[in-house]
C-alpha positions as a printed NumPy array, in Angstrom:
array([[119.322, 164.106,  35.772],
       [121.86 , 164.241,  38.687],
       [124.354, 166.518,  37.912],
       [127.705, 168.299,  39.515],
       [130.287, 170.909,  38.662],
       [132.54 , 170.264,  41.277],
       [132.879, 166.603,  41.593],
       [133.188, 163.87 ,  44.534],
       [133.121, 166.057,  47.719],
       [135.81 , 164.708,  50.817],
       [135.579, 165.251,  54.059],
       [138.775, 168.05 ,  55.377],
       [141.092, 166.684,  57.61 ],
       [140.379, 168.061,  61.246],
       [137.816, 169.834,  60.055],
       [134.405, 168.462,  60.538],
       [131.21 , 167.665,  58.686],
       [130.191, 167.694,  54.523],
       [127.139, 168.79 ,  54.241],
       [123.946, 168.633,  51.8  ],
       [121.834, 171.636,  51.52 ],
       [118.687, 170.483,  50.095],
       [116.288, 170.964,  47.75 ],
       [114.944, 174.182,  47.775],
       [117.014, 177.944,  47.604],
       [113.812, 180.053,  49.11 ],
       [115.464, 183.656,  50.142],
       [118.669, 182.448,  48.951],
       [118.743, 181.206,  52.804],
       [120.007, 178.007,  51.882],
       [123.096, 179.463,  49.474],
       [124.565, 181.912,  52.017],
       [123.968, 178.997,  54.639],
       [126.584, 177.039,  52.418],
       [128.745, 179.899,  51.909],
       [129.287, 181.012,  55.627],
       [129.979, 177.512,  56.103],
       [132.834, 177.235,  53.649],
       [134.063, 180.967,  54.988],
       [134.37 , 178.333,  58.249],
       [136.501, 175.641,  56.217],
       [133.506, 173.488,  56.031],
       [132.68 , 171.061,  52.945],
       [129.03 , 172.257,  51.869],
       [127.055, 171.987,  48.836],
       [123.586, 173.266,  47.938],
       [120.956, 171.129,  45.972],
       [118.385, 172.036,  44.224],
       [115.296, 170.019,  42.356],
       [114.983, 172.842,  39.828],
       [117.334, 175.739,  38.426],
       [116.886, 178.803,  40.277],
       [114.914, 181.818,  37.908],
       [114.842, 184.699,  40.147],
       [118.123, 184.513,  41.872],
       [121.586, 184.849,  41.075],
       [122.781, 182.322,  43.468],
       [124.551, 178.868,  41.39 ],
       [123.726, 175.38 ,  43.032],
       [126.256, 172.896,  43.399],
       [123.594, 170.242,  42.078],
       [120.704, 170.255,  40.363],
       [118.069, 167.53 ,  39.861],
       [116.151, 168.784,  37.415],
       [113.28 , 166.654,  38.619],
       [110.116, 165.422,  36.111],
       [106.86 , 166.475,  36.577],
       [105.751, 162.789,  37.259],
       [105.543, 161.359,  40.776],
       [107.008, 158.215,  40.246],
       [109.42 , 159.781,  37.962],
       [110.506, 162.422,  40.368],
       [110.876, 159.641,  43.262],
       [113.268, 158.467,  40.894],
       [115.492, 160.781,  40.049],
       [115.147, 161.974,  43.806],
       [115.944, 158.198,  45.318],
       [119.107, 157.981,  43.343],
       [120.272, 160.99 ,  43.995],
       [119.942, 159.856,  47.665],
       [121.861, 157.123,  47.127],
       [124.417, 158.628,  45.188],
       [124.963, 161.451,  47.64 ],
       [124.578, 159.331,  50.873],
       [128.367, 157.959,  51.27 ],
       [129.825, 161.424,  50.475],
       [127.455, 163.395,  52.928],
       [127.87 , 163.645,  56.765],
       [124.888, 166.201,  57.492],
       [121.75 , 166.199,  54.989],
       [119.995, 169.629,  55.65 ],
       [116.416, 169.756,  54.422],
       [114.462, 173.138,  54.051],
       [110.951, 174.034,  54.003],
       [109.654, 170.624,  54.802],
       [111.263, 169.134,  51.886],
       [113.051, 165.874,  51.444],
       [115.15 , 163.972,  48.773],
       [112.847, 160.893,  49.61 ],
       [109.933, 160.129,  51.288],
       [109.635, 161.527,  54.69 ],
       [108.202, 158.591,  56.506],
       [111.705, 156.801,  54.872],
       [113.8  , 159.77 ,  54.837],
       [114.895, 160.045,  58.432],
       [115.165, 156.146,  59.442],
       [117.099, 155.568,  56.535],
       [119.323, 158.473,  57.187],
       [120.271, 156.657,  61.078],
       [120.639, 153.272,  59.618],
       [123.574, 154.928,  57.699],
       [125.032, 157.016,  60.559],
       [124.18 , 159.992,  58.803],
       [123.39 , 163.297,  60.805],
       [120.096, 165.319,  59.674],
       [118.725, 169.286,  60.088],
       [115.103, 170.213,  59.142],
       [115.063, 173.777,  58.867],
       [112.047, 176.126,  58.54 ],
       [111.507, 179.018,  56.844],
       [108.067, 180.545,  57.72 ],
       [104.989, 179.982,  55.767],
       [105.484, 175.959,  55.992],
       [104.973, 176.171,  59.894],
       [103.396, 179.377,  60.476],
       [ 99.311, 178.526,  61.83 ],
       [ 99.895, 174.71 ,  61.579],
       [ 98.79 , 172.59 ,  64.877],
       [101.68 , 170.883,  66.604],
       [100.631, 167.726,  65.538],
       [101.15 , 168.262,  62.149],
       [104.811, 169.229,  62.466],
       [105.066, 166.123,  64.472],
       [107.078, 164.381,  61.88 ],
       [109.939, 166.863,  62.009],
       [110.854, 165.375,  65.459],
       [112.479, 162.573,  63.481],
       [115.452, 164.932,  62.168],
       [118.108, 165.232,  64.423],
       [117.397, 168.416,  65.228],
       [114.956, 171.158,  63.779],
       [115.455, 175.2  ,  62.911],
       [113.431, 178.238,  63.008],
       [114.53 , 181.495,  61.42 ],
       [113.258, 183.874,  64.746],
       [111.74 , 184.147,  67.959],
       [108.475, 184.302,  66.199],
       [108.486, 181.524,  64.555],
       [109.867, 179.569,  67.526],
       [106.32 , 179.506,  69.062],
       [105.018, 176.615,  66.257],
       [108.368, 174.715,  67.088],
       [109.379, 175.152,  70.478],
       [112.143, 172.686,  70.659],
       [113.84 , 174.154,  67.464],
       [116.617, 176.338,  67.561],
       [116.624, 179.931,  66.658],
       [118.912, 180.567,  63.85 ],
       [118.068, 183.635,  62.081],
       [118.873, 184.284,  58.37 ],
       [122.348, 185.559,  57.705],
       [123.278, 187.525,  54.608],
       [126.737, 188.691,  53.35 ],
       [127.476, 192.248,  54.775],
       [130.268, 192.217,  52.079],
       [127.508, 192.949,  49.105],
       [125.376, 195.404,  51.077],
       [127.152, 198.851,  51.767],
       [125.413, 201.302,  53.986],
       [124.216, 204.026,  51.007],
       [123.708, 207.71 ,  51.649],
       [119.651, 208.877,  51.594],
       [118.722, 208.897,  48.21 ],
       [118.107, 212.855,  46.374],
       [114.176, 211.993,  45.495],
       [112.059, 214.892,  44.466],
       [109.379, 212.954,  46.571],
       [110.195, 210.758,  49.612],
       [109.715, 206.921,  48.288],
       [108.393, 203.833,  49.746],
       [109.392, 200.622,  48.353],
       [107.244, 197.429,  49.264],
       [107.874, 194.228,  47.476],
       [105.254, 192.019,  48.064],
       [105.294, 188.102,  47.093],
       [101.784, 188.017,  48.395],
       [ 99.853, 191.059,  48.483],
       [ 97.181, 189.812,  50.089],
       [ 99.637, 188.418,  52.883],
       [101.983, 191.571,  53.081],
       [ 99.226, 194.337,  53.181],
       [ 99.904, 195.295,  50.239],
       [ 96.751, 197.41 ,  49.386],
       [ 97.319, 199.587,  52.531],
       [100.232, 199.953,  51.768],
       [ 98.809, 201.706,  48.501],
       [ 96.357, 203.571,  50.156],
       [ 98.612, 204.99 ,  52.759],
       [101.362, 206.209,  49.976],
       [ 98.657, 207.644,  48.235],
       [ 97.478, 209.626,  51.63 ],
       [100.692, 210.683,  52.398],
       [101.45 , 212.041,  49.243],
       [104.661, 210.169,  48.753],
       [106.347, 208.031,  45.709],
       [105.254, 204.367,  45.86 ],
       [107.924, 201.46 ,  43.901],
       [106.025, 198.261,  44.247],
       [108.845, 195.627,  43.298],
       [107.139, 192.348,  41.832],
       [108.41 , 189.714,  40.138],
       [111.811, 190.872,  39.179],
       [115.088, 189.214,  39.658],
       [116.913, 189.515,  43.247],
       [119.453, 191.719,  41.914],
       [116.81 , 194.124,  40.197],
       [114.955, 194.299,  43.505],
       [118.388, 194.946,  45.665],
       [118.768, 198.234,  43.469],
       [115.41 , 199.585,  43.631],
       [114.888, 199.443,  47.442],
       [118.498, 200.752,  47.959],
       [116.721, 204.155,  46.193],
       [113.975, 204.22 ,  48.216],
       [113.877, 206.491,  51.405],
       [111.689, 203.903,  53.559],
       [110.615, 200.092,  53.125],
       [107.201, 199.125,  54.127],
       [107.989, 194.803,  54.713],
       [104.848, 193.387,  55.629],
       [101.319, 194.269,  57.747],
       [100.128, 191.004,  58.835],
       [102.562, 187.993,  59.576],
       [103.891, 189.41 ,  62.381],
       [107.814, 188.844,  61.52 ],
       [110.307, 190.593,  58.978],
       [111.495, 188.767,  56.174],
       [115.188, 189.222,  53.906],
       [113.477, 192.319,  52.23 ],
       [114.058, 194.147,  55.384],
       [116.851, 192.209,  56.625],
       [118.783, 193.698,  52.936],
       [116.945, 196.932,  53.21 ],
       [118.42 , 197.591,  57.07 ],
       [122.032, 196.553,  55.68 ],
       [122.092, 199.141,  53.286],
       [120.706, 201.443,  55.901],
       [117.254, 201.833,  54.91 ],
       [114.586, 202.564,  57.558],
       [112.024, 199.739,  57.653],
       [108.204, 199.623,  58.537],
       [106.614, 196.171,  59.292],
       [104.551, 193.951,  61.303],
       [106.191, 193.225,  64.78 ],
       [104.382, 190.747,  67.742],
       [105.565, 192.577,  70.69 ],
       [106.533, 188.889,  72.735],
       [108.89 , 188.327,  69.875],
       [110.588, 191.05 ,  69.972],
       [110.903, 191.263,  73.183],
       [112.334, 187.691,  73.36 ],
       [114.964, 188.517,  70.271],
       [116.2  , 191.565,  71.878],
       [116.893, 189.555,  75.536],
       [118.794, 186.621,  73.017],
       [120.977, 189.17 ,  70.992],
       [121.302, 192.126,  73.691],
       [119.834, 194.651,  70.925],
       [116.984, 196.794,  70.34 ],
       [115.148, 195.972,  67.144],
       [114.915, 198.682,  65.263],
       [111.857, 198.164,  63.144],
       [109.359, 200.594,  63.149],
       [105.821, 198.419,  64.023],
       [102.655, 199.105,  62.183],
       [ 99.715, 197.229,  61.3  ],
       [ 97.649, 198.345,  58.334],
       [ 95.102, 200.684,  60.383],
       [ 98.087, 202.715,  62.356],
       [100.601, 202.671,  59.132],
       [ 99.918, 206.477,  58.126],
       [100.676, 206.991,  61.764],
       [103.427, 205.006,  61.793],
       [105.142, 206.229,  58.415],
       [104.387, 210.022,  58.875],
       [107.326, 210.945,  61.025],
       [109.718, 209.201,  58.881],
       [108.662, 211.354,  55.501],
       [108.457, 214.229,  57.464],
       [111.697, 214.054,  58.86 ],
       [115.226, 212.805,  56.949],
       [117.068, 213.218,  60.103],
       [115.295, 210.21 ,  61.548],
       [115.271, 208.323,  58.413],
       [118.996, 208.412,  58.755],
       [119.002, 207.728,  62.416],
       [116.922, 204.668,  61.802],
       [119.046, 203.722,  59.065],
       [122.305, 203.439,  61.048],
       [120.857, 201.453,  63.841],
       [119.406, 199.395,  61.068],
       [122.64 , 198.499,  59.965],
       [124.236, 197.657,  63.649],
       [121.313, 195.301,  64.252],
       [122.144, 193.656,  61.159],
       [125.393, 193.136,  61.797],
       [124.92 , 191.723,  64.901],
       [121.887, 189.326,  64.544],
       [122.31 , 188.108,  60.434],
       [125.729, 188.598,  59.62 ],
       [126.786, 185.148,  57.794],
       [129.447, 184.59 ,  59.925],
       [127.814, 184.692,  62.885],
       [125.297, 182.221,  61.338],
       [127.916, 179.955,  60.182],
       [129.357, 179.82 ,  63.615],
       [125.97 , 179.03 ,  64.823],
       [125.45 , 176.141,  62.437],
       [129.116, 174.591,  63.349],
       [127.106, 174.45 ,  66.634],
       [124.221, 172.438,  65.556],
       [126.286, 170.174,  63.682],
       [129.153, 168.917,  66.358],
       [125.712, 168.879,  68.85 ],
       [124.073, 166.279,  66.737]])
């Protein structure tokens, strides 16, 4: 069932485009995507086919959607319709759609309607160009870094942005032991077991954060000393984006092009520390050996967060795309 809190959206006078946000909230990208677009005086809305269970952030709408195909096209296709005369930019995440794909685009230019497709990682990452073909048929398409650009070359870069406003820079936490805090969504694809093994070498406190709620997770790694993101993708992810807000030194994954590329686009140094699962006790050492580093990673942490994923940045960004299209 279609429903709304807020009711018929219009468009402000002078200022621009209403926009969709649709149908998935994955990293709560989506939700601070509508919010830095409102902090611009921009109508936005986020949709969602299913009420949110791990995160805190409220959709506008929610579907509720059926378990049944035809059912779910259902629900989904009059939604569509109901939406379409009050929407100016439909923005679709993770490969999702409200209908069809093969439907979704050409009936989104017969009604003048301006369309994003925007990526988030795993739903690109590996996948032969051919079989992201079908995003071409947006108006235009979004990656999240300069890592993932290389599966969607024509995309533009617009990296997550989170609210600076919730995430003060906290003082070192007073831990008997230093602690690591890793919060894996898929061990197997984060490294997770040496992660274990190298906690357990080093002789330090491990919190391994799993399936709790967003705000849980947000106070356990702001009381751990380091953050140990990921050992195999290649990229870091919100864990570490939050973690260097709060001025947390993090440990992940890095391809050296991509950096290299994001650094030359932003004019800063990322300062991740880069370790893959056979140099991480090499990597992490240092940092539990010395709390003056910590801290000194910590602070440029937080400057490279406020310069690459601040939301207002990103909603400035966005306002971009948009008036391009």
């Amino acid at each position: 069932m279609l429903t709304e809190g807020d009711g018929t959206i219009t468009a402000m006078a002078g200022n621009g485009l209403r926009s969709l946000h649709c149908p998935v909230n994955i990293g709560g990208i989506p939700a601070t995507n509508v919010q830095a677009l409102r902090r611009k005086g921009l109508e936005a809305r986020l949709l969602m086919f299913r009420a949110p269970k791990l995160r805190s952030d409220v959709p506008d709408i929610v579907l509720d959607v059926p378990d049944g195909l035809w059912r779910r096209q259902l629900v989904q296709a009059r939604a569509f319709a109901k939406l379409l005369p009050e929407t100016d930019v439909f923005h679709f995440y993770f490969g999702h759609t409200l209908v069809p794909r093969r439907v979704q685009f050409p009936l989104l230019r017969l009604a003048r309607r301006k369309s994003v497709l925007h990526y988030l990682g795993s739903d690109i990452r590996g996948k032969p160009r051919d079989e992201l073909a079908w995003g071409k048929r947006a108006g235009a398409e979004i990656v999240g870094s300069w890592d993932a650009h290389r599966w969607v070359p024509e995309a533009h870069v617009v990296p997550p942005g989170i609210d600076l406003e919730r995430y003060e820079p906290a003082p070192p936490p007073e831990n008997e032991r230093v602690r690591i805090a890793h919060a894996p969504s898929d061990r197997a694809k984060k490294g997770t077991d040496a992660v274990i093994a190298a906690c357990d070498e080093l002789g330090v406190e491990l919190d391994l954060i799993e399936g709790v709620k967003h705000d849980e997770a947000r106070r356990r790694y702001a009381q751990a000393d380091v953050i140990v993101d990921q050992l195999v993708v290649g990229w870091y992810g919100l864990f570490a984006i939050e973690s260097m807000a709060t001025a947390r030194p993090v440990v992940t994954y890095l391809h050296e092009d991509a950096v290299e590329r994001t650094e030359r686009a932003f004019g800063v140094q990322v300062p991740i520390v880069s370790a893959t699962k056979e140099t991480l006790v090499e990597k992490v050492r240092p940092l539990v050996e010395s709390a003056q580093l910590r801290r000194e990673l910590g602070e440029s942490g937080r400057a490279y967060v406020e310069q690459v994923h601040d939301m207002n940045r990103i909603g400035d960004r966005l306002v971009e795309i948009y008036e391009s299209l």
